[in-house]
MIDOSE-1310 file (N, C-alpha, C; in nm, 2 decimals, decimal comma, always signed):
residues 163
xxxx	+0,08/-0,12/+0,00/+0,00/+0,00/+0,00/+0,09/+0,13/+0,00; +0,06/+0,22/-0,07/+0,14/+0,34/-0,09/+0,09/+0,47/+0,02; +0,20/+0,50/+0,07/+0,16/+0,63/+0,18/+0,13/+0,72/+0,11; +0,06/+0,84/+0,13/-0,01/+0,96/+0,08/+0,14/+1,07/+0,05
xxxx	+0,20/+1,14/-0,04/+0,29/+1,22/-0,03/+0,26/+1,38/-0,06; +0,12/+1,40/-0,01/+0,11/+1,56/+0,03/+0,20/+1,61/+0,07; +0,26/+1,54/+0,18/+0,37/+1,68/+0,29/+0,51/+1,61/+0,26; +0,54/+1,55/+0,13/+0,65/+1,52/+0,14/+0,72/+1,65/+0,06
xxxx	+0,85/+1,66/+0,08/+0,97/+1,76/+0,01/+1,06/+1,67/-0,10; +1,07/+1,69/-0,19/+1,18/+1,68/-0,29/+1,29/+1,76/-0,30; +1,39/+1,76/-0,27/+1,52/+1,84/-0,30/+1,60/+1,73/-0,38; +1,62/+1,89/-0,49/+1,68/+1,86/-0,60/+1,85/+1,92/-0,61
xxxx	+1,95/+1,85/-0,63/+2,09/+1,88/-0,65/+2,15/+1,89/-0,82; +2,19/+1,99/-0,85/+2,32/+1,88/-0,94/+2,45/+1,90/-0,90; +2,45/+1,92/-0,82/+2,59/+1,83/-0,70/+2,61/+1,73/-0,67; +2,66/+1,63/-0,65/+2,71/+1,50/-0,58/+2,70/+1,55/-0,43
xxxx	+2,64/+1,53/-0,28/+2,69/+1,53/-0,19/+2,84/+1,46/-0,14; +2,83/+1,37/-0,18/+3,00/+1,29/-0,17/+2,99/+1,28/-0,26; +3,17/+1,24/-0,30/+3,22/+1,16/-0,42/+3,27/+1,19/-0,48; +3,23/+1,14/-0,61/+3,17/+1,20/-0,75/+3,32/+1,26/-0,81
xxxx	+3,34/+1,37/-0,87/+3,47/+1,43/-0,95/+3,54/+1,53/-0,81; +3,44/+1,57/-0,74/+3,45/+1,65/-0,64/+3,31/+1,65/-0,53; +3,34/+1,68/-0,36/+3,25/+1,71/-0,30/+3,11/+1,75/-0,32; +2,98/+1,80/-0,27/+2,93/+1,95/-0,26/+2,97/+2,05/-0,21
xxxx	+3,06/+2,00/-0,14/+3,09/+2,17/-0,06/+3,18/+2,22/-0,11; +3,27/+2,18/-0,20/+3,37/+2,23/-0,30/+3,30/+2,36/-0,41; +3,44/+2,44/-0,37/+3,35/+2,63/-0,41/+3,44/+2,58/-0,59; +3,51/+2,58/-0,60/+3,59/+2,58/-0,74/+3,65/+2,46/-0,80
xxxx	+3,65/+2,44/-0,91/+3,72/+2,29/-0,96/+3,75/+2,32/-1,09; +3,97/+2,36/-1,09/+3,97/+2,40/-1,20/+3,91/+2,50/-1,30; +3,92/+2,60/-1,15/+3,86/+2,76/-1,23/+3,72/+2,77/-1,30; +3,64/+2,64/-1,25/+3,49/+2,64/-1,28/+3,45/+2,68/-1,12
xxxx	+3,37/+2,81/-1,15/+3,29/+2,78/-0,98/+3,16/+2,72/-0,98; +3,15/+2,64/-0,87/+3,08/+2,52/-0,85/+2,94/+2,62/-0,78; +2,84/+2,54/-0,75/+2,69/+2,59/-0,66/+2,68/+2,53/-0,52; +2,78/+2,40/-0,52/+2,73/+2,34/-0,42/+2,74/+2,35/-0,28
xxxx	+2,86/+2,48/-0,24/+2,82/+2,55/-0,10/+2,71/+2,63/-0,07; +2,65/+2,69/-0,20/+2,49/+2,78/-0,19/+2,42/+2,68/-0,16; +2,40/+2,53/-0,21/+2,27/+2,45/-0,21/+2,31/+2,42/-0,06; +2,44/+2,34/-0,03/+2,50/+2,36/+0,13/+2,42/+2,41/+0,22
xxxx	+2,42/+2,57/+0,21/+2,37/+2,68/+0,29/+2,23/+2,68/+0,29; +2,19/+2,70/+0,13/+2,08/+2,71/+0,14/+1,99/+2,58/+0,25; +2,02/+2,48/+0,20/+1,93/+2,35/+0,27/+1,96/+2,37/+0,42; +2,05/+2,44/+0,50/+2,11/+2,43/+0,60/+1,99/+2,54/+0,65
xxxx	+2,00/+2,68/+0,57/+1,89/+2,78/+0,61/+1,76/+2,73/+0,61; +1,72/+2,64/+0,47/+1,56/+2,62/+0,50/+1,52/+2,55/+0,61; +1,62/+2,41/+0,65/+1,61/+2,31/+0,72/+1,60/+2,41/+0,87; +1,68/+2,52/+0,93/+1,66/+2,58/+1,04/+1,54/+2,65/+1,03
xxxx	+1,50/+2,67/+0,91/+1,39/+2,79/+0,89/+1,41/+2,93/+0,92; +1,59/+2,96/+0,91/+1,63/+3,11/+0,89/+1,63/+3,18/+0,77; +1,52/+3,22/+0,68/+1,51/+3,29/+0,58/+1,56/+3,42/+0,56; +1,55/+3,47/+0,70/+1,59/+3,61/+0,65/+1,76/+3,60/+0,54
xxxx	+1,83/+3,55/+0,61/+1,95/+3,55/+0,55/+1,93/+3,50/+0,39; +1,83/+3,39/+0,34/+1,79/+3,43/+0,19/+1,74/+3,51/+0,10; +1,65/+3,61/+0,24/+1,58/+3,72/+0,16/+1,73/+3,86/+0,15; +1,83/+3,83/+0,23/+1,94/+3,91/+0,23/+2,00/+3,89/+0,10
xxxx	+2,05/+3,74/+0,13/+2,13/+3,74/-0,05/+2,06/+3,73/-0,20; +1,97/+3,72/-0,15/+1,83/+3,75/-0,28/+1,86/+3,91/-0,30; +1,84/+3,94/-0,21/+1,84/+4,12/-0,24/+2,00/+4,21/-0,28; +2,11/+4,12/-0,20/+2,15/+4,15/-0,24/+2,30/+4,13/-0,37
xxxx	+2,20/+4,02/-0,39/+2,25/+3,93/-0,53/+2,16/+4,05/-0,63; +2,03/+4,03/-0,61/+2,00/+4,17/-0,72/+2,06/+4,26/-0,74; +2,14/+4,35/-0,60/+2,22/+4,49/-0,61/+2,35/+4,42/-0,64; +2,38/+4,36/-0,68/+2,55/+4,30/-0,76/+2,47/+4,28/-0,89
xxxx	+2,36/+4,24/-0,93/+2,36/+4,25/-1,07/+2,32/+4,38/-1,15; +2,28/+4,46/-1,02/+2,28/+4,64/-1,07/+2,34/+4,69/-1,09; +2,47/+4,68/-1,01/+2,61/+4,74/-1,03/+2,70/+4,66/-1,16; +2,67/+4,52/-1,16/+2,72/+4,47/-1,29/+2,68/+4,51/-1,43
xxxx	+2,54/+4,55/-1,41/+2,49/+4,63/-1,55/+2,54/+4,74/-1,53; +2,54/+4,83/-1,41/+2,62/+4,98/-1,43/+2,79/+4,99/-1,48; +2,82/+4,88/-1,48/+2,95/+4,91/-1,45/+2,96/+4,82/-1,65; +2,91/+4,76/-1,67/+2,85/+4,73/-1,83/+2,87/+4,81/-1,86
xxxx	+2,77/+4,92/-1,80/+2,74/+5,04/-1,93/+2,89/+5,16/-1,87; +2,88/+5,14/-1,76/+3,08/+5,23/-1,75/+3,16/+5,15/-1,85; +3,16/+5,03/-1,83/+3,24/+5,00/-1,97/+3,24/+5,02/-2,10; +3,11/+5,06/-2,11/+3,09/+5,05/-2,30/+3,10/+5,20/-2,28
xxxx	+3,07/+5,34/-2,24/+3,09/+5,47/-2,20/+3,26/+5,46/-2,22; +3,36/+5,38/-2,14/+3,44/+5,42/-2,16/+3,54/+5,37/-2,32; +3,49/+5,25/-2,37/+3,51/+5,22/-2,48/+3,48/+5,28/-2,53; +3,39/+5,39/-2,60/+3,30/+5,49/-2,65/+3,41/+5,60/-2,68
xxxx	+3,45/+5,63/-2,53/+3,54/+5,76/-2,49/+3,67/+5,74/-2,57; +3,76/+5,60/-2,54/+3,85/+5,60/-2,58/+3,83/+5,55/-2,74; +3,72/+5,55/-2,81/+3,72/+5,54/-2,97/+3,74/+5,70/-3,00; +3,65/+5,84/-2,93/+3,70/+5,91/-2,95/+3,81/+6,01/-2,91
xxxx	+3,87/+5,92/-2,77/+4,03/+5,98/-2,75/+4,13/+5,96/-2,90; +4,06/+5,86/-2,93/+4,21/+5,79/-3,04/+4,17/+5,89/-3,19; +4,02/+5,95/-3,26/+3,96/+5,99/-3,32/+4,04/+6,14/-3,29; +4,07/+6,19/-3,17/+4,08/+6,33/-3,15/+4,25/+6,33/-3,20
xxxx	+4,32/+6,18/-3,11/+4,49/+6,19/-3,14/+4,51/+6,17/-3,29; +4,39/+6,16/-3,41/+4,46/+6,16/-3,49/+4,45/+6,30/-3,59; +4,32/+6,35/-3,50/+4,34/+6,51/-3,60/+4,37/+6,60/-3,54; +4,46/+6,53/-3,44/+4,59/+6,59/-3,35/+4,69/+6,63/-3,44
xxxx	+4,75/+6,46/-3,48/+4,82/+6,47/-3,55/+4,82/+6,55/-3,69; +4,69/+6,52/-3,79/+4,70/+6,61/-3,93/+4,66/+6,75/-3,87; +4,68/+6,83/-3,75/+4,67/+6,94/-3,71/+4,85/+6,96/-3,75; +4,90/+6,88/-3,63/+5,04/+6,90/-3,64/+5,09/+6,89/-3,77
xxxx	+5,05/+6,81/-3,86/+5,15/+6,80/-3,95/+5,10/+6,92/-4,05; +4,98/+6,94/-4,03/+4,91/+7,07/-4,14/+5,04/+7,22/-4,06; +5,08/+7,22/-3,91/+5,09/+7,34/-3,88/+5,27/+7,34/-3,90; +5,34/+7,20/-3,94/+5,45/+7,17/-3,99/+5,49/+7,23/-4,14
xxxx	+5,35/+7,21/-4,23/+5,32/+7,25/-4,32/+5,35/+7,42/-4,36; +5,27/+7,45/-4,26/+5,22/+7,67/-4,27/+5,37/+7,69/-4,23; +5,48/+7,64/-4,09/+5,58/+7,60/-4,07/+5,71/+7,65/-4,14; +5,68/+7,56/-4,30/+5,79/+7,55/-4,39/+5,77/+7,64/-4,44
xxxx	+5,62/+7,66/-4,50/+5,57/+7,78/-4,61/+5,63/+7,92/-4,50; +5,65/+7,92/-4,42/+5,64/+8,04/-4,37/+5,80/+8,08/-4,38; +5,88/+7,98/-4,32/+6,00/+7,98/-4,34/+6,07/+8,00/-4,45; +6,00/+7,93/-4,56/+6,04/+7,98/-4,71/+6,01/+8,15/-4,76
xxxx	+5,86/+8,24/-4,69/+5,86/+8,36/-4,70/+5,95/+8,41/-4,65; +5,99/+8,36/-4,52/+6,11/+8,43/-4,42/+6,20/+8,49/-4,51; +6,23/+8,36/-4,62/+6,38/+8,35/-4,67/+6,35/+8,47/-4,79; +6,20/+8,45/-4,85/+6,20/+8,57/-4,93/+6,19/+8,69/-4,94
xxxx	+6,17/+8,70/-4,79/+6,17/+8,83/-4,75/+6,28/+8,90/-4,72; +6,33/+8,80/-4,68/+6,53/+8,85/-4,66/+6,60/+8,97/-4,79; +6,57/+8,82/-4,89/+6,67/+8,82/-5,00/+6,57/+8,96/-5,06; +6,44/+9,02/-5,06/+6,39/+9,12/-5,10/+6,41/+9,27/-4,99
xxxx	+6,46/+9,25/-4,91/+6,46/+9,33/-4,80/+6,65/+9,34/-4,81; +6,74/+9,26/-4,85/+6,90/+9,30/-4,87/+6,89/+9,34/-5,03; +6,78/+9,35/-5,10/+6,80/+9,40/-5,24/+6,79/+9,53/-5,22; +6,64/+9,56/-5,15/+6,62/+9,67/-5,13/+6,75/+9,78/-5,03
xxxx	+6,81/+9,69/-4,94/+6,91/+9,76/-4,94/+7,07/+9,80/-5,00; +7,02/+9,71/-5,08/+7,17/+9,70/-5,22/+7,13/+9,84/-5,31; +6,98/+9,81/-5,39/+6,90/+9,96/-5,41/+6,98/+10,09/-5,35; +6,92/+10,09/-5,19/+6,95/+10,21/-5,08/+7,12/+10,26/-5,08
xxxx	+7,19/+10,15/-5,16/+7,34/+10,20/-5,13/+7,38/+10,25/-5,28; +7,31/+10,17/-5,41/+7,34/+10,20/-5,52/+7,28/+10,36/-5,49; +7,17/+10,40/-5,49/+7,08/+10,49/-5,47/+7,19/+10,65/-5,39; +7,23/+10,58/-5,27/+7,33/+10,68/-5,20/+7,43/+10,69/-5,31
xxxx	+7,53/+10,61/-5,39/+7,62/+10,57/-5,47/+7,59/+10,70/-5,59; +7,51/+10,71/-5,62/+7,50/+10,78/-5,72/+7,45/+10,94/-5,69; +7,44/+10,94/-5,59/+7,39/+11,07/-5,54/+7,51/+11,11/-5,50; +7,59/+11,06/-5,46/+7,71/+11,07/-5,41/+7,79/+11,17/-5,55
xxxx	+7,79/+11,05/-5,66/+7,82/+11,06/-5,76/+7,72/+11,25/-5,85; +7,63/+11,22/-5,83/+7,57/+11,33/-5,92/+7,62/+11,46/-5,77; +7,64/+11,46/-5,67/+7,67/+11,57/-5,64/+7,78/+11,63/-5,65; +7,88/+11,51/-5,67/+8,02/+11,52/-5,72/+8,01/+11,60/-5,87
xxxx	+7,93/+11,50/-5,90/+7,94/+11,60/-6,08/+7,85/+11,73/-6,06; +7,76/+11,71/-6,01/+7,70/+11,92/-5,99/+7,84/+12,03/-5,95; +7,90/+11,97/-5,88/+7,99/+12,04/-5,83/+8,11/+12,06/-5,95; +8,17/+11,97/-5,96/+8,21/+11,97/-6,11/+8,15/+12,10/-6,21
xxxx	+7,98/+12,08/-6,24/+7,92/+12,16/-6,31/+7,92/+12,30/-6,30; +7,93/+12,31/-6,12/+7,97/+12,44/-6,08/+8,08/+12,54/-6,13; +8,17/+12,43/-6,06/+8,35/+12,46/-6,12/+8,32/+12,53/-6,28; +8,28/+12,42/-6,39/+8,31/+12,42/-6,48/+8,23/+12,57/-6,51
xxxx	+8,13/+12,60/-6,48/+8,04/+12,72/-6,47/+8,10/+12,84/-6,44; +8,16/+12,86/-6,31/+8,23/+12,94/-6,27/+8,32/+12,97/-6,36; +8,45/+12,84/-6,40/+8,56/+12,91/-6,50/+8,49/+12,95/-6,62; +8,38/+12,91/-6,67/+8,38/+12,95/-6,78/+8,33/+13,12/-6,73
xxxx	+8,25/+13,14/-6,67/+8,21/+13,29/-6,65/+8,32/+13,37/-6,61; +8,43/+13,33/-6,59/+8,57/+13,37/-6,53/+8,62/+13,38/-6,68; +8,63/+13,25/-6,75/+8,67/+13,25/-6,90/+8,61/+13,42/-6,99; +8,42/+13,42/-6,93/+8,39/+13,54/-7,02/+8,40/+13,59/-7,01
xxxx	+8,45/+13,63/-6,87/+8,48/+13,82/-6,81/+8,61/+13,82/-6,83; +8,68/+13,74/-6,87/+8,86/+13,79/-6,89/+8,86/+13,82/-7,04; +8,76/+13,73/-7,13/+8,73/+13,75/-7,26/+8,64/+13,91/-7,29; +8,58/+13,95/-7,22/+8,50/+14,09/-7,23/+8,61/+14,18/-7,22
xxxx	+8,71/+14,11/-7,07/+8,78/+14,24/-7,04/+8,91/+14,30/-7,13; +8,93/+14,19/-7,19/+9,04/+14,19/-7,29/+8,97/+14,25/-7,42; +8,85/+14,22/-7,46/+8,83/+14,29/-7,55/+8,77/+14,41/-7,54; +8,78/+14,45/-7,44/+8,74/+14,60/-7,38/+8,86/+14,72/-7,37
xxx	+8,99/+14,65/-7,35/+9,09/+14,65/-7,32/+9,12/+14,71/-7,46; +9,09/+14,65/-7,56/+9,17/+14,65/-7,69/+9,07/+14,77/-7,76; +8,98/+14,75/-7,72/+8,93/+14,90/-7,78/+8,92/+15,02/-7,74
């Protein structure tokens, strides 16, 4: 005859309590973590009938998987960030090499400006040079002016003389 199983309990494992590849109460095996200190605890909590301590790690197993989505989304924000850190270092770069650019060009006017700026003063000396020169010859023109008006008064006077 079969007993009635209204008030019976079924607990379910997929842990081995003994044995097996490893214990249940074994936390890791080969950097796989295992369940079977939670089911441990757990059965240990129901069996005393201390729940609060599952309504604890219920709650706050939820706030570790809050902070694991927040910290998701800090990760994908910061992957974000550093696509456009690397986006900014490189029109860093064609800034730099554009202002390498203005740079040279500028240095090349430098140079033009030199060689136009010692012309102009090659100009400023020919320029003196000949002034130099044409006041020498005015003077010249003077002289020559002078004797000759010296020439026509000794020429008047002599022929003044003679008549």
């Amino acid at each position: 005859m079969l007993r009635s199983l209204n008030n019976s309990i079924v607990i379910l494992s997929s842990e081995s309590p003994l044995g097996a590849y490893q214990p249940m109460i074994t936390a890791e095996y080969y950097g796989v973590m295992l369940d079977g200190p939670r089911f441990v605890r757990n059965m240990v909590l129901w069996a005393t009938g201390y729940m609060g301590e599952l309504k604890y790690i219920a709650s706050t197993e939820k706030k570790l998987r809050d902070v694991e989505a927040n910290l998701s989304a800090v990760l994908s924000s910061i992957r974000d960030l550093s696509s456009r850190v690397g986006d900014l270092g490189n029109r860093v770069s064609q800034i730099n090499n554009q202002l390498g650019q203005i740079g040279s060009m500028l240095s090349d006017h430098t140079s033009r400006i030199s060689n136009i700026d010692r012309r102009i003063s090659d100009l400023g000396s020919s320029i003196n040079n000949l002034d130099a020169r044409l006041s020498g010859t005015s003077n010249l023109v003077y002289i020559a002016l002078g004797l000759a008006v010296v020439g026509i008064a000794a020429g008047v006077a002599s022929l003044l003389r003679r008549s």
